[in-house]
C-alpha positions as CSV (number, residue, x, y, z in Angstrom):
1,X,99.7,61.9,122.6
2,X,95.5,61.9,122.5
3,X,95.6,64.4,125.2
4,X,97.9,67.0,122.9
5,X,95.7,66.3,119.6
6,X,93.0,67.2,121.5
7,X,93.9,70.5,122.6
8,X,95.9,71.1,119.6
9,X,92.1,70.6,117.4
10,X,90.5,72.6,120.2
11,X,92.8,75.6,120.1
12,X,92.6,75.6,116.1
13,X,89.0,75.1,115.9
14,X,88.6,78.3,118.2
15,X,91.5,80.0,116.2
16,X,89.0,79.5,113.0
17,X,85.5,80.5,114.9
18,X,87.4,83.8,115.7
19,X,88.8,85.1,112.2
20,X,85.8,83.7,111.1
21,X,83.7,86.3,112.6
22,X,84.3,89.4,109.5
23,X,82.8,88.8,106.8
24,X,83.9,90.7,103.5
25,X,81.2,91.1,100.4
26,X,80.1,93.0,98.0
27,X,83.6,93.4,96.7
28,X,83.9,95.3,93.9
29,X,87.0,97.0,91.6
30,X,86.6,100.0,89.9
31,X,87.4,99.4,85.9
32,X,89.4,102.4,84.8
33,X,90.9,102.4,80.7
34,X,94.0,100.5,80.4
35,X,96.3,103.2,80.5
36,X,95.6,103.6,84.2
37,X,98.4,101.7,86.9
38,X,96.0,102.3,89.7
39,X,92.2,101.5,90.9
40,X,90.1,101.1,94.0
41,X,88.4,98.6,95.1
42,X,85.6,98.5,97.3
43,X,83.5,96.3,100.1
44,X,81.5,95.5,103.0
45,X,82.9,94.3,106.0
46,X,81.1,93.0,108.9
47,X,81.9,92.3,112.4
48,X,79.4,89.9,114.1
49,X,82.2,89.1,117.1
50,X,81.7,90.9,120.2
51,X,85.3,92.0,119.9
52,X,86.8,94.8,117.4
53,X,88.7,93.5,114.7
54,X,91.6,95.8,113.1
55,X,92.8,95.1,109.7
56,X,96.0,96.2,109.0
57,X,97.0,95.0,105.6
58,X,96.0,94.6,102.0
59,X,96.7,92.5,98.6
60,X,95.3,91.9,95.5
61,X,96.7,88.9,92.8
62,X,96.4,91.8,90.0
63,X,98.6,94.3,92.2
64,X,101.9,94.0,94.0
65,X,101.0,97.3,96.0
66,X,97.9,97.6,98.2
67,X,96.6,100.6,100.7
68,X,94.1,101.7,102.8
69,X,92.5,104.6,102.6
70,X,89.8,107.3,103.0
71,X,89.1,110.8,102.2
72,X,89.6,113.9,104.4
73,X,88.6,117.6,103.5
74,X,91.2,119.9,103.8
75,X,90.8,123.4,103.0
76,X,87.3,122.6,101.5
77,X,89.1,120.0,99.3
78,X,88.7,116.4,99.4
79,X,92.2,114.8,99.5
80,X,93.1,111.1,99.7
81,X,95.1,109.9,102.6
82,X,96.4,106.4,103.5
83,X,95.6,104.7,106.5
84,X,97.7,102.4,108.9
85,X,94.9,100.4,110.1
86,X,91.0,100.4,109.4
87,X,88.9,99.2,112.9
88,X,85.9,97.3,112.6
89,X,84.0,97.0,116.0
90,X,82.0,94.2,117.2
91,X,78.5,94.2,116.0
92,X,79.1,96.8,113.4
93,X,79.6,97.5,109.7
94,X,82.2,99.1,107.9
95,X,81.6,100.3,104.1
96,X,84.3,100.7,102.1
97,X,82.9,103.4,99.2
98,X,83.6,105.9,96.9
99,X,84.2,109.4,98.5
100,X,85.0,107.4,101.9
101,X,87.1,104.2,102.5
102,X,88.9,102.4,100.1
103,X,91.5,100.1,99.4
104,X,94.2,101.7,96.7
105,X,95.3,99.6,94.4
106,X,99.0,100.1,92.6
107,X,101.3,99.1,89.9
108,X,98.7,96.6,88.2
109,X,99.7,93.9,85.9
110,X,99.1,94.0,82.4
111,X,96.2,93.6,80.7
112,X,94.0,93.5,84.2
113,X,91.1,95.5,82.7
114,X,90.6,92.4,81.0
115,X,89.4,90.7,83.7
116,X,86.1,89.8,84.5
117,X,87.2,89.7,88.5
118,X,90.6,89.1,90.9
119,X,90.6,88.5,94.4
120,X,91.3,90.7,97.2
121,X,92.8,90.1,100.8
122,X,92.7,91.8,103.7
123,X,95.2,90.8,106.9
124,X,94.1,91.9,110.4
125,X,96.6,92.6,113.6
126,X,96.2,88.8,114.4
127,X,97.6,87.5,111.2
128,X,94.2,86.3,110.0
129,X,93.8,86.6,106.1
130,X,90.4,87.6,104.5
131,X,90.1,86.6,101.0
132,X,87.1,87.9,98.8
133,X,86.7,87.5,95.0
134,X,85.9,91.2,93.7
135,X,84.2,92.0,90.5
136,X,85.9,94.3,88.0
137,X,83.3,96.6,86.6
138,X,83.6,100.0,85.6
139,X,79.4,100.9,87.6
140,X,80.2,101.0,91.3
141,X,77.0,100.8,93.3
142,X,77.1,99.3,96.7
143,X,74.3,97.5,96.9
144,X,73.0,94.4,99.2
145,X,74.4,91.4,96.5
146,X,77.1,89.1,98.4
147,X,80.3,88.3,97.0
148,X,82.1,84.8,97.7
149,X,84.5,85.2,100.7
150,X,86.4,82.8,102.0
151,X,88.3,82.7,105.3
152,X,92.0,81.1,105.9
């Protein structure tokens, strides 16, 4: 019975040094007027594993509808198109930012403008979840300030 709680802690500790390895800040959702039923929200995420990590889902506890995204030009128009998945490779830094990646958010409950921040999480092809807390402002600058981020 020692010998499988053993292994079973070894296996989970490794489990949490893996996930553990993006780290999501300097979250940030885009305060539109109240009359609005969709934002975006925006981040850093950054891979210090030496292997890729793929996130493949989204949610938000102000929104029951959550995409990726990022902008194309199409006939010398910028157009929004969802994404399936959003790969971050080892070592590297992804920005999620106006006029580039983002993460759509739809159908938003009532009265969320009113909030001073809600939290964000992001799922990855392993089952991992990301959780961030994002700040609701309507000035979107992505600067170097760290969000808290938690990992589960």
């Amino acid at each position: 019975m020692k010998k499988i709680f053993i292994a079973v802690s070894i296996y989970f500790s490794t489990m949490a040094f893996v996930y553990a390895e993006l780290s999501v800040t300097d979250a940030k959702i885009r305060l539109l007027p109240a009359t609005q039923s969709q934002t975006a929200a925006y981040f850093t995420l950054q891979n210090t594993g030496s292997e890729d990590i793929t996130i493949t889902a989204a949610a938000s506890d102000i929104s029951p509808y959550a995409e990726l995204h990022t902008h194309t030009m199409q006939d010398g128009m910028a157009q929004m198109a969802q994404l399936d998945s959003v790969t971050i490779k080892a070592g590297e830094t992804l920005h999620f930012k106006p006029g580039s990646f983002h993460l759509m958010l739809f159908s938003l409950q009532k009265n969320w403008h009113k909030l001073k921040q809600a939290q964000l999480y992001l799922y990855d092809e392993d089952r991992n979840k990301y959780q961030v807390t994002a700040q609701i402002t309507k000035h979107i600058s992505m600067g170097s300030g760290h969000q808290d981020h938690k990992h589960h």
